[in-house]
Structures are given as C-alpha cells and as structure tokens.
C-alpha positions in Angstrom: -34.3 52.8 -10.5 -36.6 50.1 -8.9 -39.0 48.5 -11.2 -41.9 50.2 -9.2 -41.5 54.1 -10.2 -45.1 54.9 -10.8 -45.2 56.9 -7.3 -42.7 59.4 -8.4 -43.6 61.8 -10.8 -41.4 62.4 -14.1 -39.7 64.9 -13.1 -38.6 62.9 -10.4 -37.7 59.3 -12.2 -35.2 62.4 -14.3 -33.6 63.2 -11.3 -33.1 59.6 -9.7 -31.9 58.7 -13.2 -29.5 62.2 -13.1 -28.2 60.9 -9.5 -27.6 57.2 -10.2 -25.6 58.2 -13.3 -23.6 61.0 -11.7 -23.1 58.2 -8.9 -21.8 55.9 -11.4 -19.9 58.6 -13.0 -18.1 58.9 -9.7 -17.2 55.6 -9.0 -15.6 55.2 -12.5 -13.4 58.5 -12.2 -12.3 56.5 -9.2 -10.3 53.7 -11.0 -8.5 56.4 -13.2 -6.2 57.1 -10.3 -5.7 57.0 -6.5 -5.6 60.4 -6.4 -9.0 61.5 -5.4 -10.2 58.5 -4.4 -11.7 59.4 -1.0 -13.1 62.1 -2.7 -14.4 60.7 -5.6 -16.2 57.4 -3.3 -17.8 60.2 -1.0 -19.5 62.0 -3.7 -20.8 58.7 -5.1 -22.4 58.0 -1.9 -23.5 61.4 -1.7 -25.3 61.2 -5.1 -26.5 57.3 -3.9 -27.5 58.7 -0.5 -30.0 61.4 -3.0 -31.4 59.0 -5.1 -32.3 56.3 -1.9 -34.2 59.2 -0.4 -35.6 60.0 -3.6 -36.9 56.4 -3.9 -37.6 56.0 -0.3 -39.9 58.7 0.5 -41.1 59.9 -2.5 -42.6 63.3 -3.6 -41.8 65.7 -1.3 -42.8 69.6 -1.2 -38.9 70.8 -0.7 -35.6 69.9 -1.9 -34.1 66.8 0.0 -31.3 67.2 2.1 -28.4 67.8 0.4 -29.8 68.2 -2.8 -29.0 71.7 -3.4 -25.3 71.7 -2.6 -25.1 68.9 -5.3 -27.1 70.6 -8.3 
C-alpha cells in the first residue's frame, strides 16, 4: 500500500492488502519449483494488476475488471 491510503475506504485498504499478499503469495510458490512457473508469475501480476487499479483510481461503484474471476 502507498503511504497515502486515506482516499480508499476500509474496506478497500482490506482488499489492496488481500491482493498484495495473495500477489506475494504467488511469487513465492514460484521458487518451490519450475513447474508452474508461468502460471504462478501470471496470477501474481494478475493480483498486482487488481491492487494498481485499486490504488490508481480509487472507489469505484462496480467490481474492477477482473476482480470477480479472482475472488
């Protein structure tokens, strides 16, 4: 999270918390093995790509793209 976070509501600093872990989470699963490593480095910047938007834009009335294919 950025140090400026007082435009997002706390619901929202939860969930760009939830996707910068689960981005992290991603990456690390990645040095276990080479096995899914393609895999495992696209969902990170999936999760990465949620939580820029997140940060970028905002609040926002609807789910942001992607968002509900990775809840």
């Amino acid at each position: 999270m950025t140090a400026d976070d007082t435009t997002l509501t706390p619901a929202s600093r939860t969930a760009l918390a939830h996707y910068r872990k689960r981005a992290e989470e991603c990456r690390r699963d990645a040095t276990r093995g080479p096995g899914e490593l393609v895999a495992l480095f696209a969902d990170a910047a999936r999760w990465d790509a949620l939580a820029d938007e997140l940060e970028a834009f905002g609040e926002t009335t609807g789910e942001h793209d992607g968002q509900g294919e990775l809840l």
